[in-house]
C-alpha positions in Angstrom: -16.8 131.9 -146.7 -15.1 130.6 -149.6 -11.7 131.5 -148.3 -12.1 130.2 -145.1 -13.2 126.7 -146.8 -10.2 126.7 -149.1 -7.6 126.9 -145.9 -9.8 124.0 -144.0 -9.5 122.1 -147.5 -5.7 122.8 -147.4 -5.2 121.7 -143.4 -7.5 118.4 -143.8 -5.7 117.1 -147.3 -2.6 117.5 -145.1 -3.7 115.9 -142.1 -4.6 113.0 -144.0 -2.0 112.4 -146.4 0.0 112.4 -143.4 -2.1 109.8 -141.4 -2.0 107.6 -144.1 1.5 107.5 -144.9 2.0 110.2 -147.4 5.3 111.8 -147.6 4.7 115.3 -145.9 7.9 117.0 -147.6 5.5 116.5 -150.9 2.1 117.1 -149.3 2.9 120.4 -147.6 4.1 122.2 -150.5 1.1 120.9 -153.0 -1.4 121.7 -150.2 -0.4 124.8 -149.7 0.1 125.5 -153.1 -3.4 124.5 -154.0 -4.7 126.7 -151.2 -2.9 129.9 -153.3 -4.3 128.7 -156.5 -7.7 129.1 -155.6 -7.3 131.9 -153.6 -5.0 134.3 -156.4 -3.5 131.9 -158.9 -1.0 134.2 -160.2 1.0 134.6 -157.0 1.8 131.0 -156.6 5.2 131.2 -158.0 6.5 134.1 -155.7 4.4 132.6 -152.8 6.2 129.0 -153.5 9.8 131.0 -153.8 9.4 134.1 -151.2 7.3 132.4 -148.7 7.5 128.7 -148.5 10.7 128.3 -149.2 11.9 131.0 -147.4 10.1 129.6 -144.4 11.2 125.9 -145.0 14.9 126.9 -145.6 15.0 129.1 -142.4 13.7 126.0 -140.1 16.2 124.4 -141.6 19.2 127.3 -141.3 18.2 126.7 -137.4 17.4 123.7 -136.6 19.2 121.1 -138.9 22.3 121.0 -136.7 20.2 120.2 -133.5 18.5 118.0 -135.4 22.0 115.9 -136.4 23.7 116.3 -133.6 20.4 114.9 -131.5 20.4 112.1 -133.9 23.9 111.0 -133.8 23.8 111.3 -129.6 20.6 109.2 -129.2 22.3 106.4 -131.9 25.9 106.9 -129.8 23.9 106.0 -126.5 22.3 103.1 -128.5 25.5 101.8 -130.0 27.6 102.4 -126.9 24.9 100.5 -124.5 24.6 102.9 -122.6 20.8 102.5 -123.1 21.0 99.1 -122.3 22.7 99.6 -118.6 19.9 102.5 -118.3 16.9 100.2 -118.7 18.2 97.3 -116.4 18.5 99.7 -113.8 15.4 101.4 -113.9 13.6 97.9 -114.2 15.6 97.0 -111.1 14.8 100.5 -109.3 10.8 100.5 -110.1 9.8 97.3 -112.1 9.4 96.5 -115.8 5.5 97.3 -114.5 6.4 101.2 -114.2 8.3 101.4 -117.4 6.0 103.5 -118.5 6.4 105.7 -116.0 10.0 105.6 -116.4 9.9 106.8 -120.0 7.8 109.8 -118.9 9.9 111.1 -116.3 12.7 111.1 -118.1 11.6 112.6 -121.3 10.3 115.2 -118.7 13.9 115.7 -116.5 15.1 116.6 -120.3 12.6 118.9 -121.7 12.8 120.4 -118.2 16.6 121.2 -118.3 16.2 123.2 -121.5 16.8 120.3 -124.3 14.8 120.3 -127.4 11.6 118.3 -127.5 12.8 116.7 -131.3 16.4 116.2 -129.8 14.6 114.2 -126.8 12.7 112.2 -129.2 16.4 111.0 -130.3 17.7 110.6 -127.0 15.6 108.7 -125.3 14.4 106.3 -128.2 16.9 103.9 -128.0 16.5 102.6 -124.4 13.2 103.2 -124.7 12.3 100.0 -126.9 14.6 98.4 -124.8 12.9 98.8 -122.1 9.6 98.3 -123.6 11.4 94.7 -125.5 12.2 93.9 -121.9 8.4 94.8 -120.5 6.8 93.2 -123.2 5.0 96.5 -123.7 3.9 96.8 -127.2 5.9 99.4 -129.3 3.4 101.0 -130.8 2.3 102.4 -127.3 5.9 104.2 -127.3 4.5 107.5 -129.2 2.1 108.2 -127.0 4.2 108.0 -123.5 7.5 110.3 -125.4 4.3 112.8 -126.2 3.0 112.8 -122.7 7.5 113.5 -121.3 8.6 115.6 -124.1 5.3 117.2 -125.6 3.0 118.4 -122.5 3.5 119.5 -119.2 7.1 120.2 -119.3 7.0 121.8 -122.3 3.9 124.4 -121.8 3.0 124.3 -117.6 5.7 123.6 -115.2 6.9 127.0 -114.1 10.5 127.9 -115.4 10.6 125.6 -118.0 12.9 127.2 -120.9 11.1 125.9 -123.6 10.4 128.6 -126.6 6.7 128.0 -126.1 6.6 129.6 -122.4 9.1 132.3 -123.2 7.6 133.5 -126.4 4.4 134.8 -123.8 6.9 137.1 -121.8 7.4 139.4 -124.6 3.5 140.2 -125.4 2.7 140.7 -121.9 6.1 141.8 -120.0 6.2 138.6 -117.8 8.9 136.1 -117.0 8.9 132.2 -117.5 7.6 131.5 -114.0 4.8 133.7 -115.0 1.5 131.7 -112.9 3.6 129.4 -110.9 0.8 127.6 -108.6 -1.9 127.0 -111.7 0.8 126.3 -113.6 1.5 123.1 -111.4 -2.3 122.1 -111.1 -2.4 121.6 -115.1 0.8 119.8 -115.0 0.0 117.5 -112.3 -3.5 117.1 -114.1 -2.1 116.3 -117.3 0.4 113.9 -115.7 -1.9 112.1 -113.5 -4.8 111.6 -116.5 -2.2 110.7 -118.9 -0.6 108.0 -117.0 -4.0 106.9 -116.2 -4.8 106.6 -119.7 -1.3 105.2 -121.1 -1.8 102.4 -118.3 -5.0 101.1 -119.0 -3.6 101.0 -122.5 -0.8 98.9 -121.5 -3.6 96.8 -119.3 -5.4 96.2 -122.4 -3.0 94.9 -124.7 -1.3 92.5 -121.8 -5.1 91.0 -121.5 -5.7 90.7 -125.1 -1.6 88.9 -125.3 0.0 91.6 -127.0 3.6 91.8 -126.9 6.4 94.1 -128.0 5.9 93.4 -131.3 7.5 91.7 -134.9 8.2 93.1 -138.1 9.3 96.5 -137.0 11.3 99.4 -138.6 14.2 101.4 -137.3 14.6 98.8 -134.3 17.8 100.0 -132.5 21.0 97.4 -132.9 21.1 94.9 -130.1 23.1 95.8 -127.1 26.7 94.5 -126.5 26.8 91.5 -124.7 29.5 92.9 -122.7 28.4 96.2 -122.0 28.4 96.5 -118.6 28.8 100.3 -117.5 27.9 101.3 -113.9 24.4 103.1 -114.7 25.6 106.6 -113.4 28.1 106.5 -115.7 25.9 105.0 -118.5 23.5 108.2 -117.6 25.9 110.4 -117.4 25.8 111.9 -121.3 21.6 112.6 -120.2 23.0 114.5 -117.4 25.8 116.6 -119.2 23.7 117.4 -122.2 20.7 119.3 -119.5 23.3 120.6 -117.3 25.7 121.8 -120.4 22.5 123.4 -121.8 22.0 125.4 -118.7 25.4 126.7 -118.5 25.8 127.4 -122.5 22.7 129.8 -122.0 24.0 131.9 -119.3 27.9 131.8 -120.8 26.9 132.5 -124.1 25.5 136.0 -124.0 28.8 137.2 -121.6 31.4 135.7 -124.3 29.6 137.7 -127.1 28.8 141.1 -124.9 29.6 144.2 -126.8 31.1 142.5 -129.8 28.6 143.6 -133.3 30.9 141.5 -136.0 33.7 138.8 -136.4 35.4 139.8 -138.8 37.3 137.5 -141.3 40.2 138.1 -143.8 38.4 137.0 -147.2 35.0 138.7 -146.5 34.6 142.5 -147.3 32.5 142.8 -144.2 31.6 141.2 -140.5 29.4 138.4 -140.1 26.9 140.1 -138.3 24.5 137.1 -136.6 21.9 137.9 -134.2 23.3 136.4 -130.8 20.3 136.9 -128.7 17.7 135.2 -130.9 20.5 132.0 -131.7 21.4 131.9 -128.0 19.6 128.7 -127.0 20.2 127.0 -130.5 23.9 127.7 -129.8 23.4 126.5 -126.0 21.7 122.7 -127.1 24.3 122.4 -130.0 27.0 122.8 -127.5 25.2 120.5 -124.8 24.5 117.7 -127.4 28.4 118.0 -128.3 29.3 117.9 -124.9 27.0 115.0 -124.8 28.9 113.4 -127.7 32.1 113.5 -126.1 31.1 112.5 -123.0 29.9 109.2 -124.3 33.0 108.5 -126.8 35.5 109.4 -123.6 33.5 106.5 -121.4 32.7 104.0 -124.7 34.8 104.9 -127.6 36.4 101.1 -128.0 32.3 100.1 -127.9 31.5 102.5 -130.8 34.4 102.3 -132.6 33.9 99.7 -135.5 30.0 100.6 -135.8 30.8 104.4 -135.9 30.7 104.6 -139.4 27.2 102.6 -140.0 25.7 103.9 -137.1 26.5 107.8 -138.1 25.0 107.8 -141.3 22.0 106.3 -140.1 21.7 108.7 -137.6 22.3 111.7 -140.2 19.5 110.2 -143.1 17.1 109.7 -139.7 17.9 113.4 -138.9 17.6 115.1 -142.6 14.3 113.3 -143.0 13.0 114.6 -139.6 14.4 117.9 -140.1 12.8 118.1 -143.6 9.5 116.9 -142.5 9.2 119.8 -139.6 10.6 122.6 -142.2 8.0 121.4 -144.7 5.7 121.9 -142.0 7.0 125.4 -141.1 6.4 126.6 -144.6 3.1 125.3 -144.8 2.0 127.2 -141.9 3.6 130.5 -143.0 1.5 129.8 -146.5 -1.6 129.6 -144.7 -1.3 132.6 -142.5 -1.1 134.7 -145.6 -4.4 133.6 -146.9 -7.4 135.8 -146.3 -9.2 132.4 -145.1 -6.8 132.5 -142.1 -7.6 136.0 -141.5 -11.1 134.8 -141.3 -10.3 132.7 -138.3 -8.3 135.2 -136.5 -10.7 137.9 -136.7 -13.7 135.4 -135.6 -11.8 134.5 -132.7 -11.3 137.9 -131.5 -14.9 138.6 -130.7 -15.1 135.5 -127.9 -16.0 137.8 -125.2 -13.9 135.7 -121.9 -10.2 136.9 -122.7 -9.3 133.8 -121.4 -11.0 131.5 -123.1 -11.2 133.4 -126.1 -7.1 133.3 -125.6 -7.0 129.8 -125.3 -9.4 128.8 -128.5 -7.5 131.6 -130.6 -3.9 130.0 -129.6 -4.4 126.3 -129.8 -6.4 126.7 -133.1 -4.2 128.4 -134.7 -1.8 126.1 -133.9 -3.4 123.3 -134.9 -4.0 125.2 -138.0 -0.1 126.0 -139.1 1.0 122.7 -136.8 3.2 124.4 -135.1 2.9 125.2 -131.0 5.5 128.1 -131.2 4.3 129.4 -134.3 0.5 129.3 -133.6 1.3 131.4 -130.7 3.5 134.0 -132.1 1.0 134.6 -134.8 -2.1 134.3 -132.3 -0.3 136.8 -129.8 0.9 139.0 -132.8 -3.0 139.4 -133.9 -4.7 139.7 -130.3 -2.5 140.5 -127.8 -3.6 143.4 -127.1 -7.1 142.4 -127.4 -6.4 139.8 -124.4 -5.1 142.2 -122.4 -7.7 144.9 -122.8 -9.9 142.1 -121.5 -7.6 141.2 -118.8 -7.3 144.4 -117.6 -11.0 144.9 -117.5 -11.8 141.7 -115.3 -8.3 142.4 -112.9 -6.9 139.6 -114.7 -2.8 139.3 -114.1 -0.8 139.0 -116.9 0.6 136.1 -115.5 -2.6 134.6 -115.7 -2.6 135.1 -119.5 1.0 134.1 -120.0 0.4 130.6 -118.4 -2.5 130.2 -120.6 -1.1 130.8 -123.7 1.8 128.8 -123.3 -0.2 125.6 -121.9 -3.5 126.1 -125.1 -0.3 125.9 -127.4 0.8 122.5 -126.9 -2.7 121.3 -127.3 -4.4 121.0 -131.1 -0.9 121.8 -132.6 -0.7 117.9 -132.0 -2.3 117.6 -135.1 -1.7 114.6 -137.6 0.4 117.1 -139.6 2.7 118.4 -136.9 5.9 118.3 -137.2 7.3 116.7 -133.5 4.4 114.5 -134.4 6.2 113.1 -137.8 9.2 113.4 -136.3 8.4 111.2 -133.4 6.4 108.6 -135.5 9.5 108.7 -138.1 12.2 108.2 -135.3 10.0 105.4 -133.9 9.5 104.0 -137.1 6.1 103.7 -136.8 2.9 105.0 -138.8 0.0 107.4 -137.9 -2.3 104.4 -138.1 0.0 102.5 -135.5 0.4 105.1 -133.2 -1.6 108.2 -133.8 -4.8 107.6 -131.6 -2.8 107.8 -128.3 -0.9 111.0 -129.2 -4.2 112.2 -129.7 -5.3 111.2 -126.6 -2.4 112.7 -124.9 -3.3 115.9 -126.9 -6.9 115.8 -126.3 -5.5 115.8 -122.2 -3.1 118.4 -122.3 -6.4 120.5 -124.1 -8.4 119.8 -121.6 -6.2 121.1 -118.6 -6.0 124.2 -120.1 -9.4 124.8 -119.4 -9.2 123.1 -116.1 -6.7 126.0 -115.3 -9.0 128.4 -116.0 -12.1 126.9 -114.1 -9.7 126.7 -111.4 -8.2 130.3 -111.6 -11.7 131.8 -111.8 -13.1 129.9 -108.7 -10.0 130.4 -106.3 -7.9 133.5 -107.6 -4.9 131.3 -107.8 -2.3 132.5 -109.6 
């Protein structure tokens, strides 16, 4: 009991130094630090060197150039106003009344075609608050509609999506990404329809109450050019080249790299020997954002010119600080797992007799618990994969049944307050838990919710 009470200590002081403004890159190191002094003090140092850090510096190893590059294409769309053209013509296609909607569907378009949830964060910012300046929606609403595009369905339900959370499933239970295609679809359209529902009567409520946009904020992006006037295909052009690059890099990548073991170089004693199947899609959204890049400089170079410079560095310190916050994140969670208190918790949630529900508690706890969607589910399915599936197999439950559900239970609690798209977001936006928190919450507290909608519905239809 004790052990379990010192990992719940260790998850709720990080939850709320985060919410109230706490730097995470400290917290998640002393919190999980503290959790290992109370639970055997004298492995602390090799737990803070082998494990954290190892953890934290191998997020980074992966992830920091996706993170930079993502930064400096969102601030090159800003700069270039690109973003600007973008949000007139939406505004003209649907009204500054559906901006909402607009923000959702294409944070969804992108997560769809295979680009990163954090580098979407990036990417779509910019016109974003311009289109929310220009609705007089208030900013602070802006977390909770990226979470809803970027964070939910496309990331976890629609069928095919090439997220890591739905392809991590196919490996534990020998299914593909389209694993479930029809109940995949009811949770996403749930989780759509409920959330815009929800993110609407918000907006409702703050136009009754006079609420604008906002004053006083941080990390507003730079005015537009006055003279900006690109035709909007071409303005969304980069968008479109970064998800269809992505595509392509993924399926070319493997081919160019088929049957070779090493490169070899002339001042190393031996190859560099890199895993190309587990970097595959890292390589694939590096090469889309640069594609990206180029795209925009080739159509707006004399726009970004003379703020290049400025506007770069501020994209790189936006991007280390977001990168670090996750990684911190990433070795908290690997910490915790260790600890016999987490062991606890995984052994407890084996004995919930319905393999699907038991499946879905197991994998969006434990991701709530390390923060992480991805990583809650590799460690939930590492534990009790086969425990599911002995169930499964006992009630005729498909496989494809258990894929869908794991994939959609882990975008729910990992939403937490000290999750690392969920700094990221907040820091990108430049606004605080306290700001924005309660309608990523919301949005999380959906996405939950259809999880177990999907199974009500599988077990009263057969739908698969």
């Amino acid at each position: 009991m004790v052990d379990l009470l010192i990992v719940i200590g260790a998850l709720v002081f990080l939850m709320v130094a985060a919410y109230r403004g706490y730097s995470v890159i400290l917290c998640a190191p002393i919190a999980a630090m503290a959790a290992v002094l109370l639970t055997q003090p004298i492995a602390i140092a090799p737990v803070f060197s082998g494990l954290f850090m190892e953890r934290m510096v191998s997020f980074a190893k992966l992830y920091l150039p996706v993170f930079l590059l993502g930064a400096v294409f969102g601030k090159l769309i800003e700069l270039s106003g690109f973003s600007h053209a973008i949000v007139r013509a939406v505004l003209k296609l649907i009204g500054a009344k559906r901006a909402i909607l607009a923000i959702v569907m294409v944070c969804a378009l992108l997560t769809y075609g295979g680009v990163s949830l954090f580098v979407v964060v990036f990417a779509v910012y910019p016109f974003a608050a311009e289109m929310f300046r220009q609705s007089d929606i208030p900013k602070r609403l802006m977390p909770g509609v990226i979470a809803l595009g970027a964070f939910t369905f496309t990331m976890t339900a629609i069928p095919g999506t090439p997220q890591i959370q739905n392809i991590i499933p196919t490996s534990f239970f020998g299914t593909t990404t389209w694993a479930a295609p029809w109940l995949g679809l009811v949770g996403a359209f749930f989780t759509l329809i409920v959330g815009m529902t929800y993110l609407e009567w918000r907006r409702r409520r703050a136009a009754n109450a006079g609420e604008g946009y906002g004053t006083d904020l941080r990390n507003e992006p730079a005015a537009p050019p006055e003279d900006a006037s690109f035709h909007p295909l071409v303005a969304i052009l980069p968008l479109v080249v970064v998800g269809v690059s992505n595509l392509l890099f993924t399926r070319w990548i493997p081919g160019w790299y088929a049957g070779i073991e090493g490169i070899d170089l002339p001042g190393l004693n031996a190859p560099v020997d890199t895993n190309v199947d587990a970097n595959v899609a890292i390589w694939a959204v590096m090469g889309a954002l640069l594609m990206g890049i180029l795209t925009i400089l080739v159509f707006a170079f004399r726009k970004v010119a003379s703020q290049l410079a400025e506007g770069s560095k501020d994209a790189v310190s936006g991007a280390l600080l977001a990168s670090m916050n996750t990684a911190a994140e990433y070795g908290f969670g690997g910490v915790i797992a260790a600890l016999p208190g987490f062991l606890l918790v995984a052994e407890a949630l084996k004995a919930i007799p319905d393999p699907l529900i038991g499946e879905a508690i197991a994998v969006t706890s434990l991701a709530g618990i390390t923060g992480s969607a991805s990583g809650g589910m590799s460690i939930a399915l590492a534990a009790m994969a086969d425990t599911f599936i002995e169930g499964a197999q006992a009630a005729g439950i498909p496989m494809e049944v258990l894929h869908r559900v794991a994939a959609m239970a882990s975008g729910g609690m990992d939403t937490l307050p000290h999750n690392g798209a969920v700094i990221t977001l907040l820091a990108v936006t430049g606004l605080t838990h306290r700001q924005s928190y309660g309608d990523i919450f919301a949005i999380t507290v959906i996405s939950t919710a259809s999880v177990f909608g999907v199974i009500g519905v599988y077990y009263m239809t057969g739908l698969v």
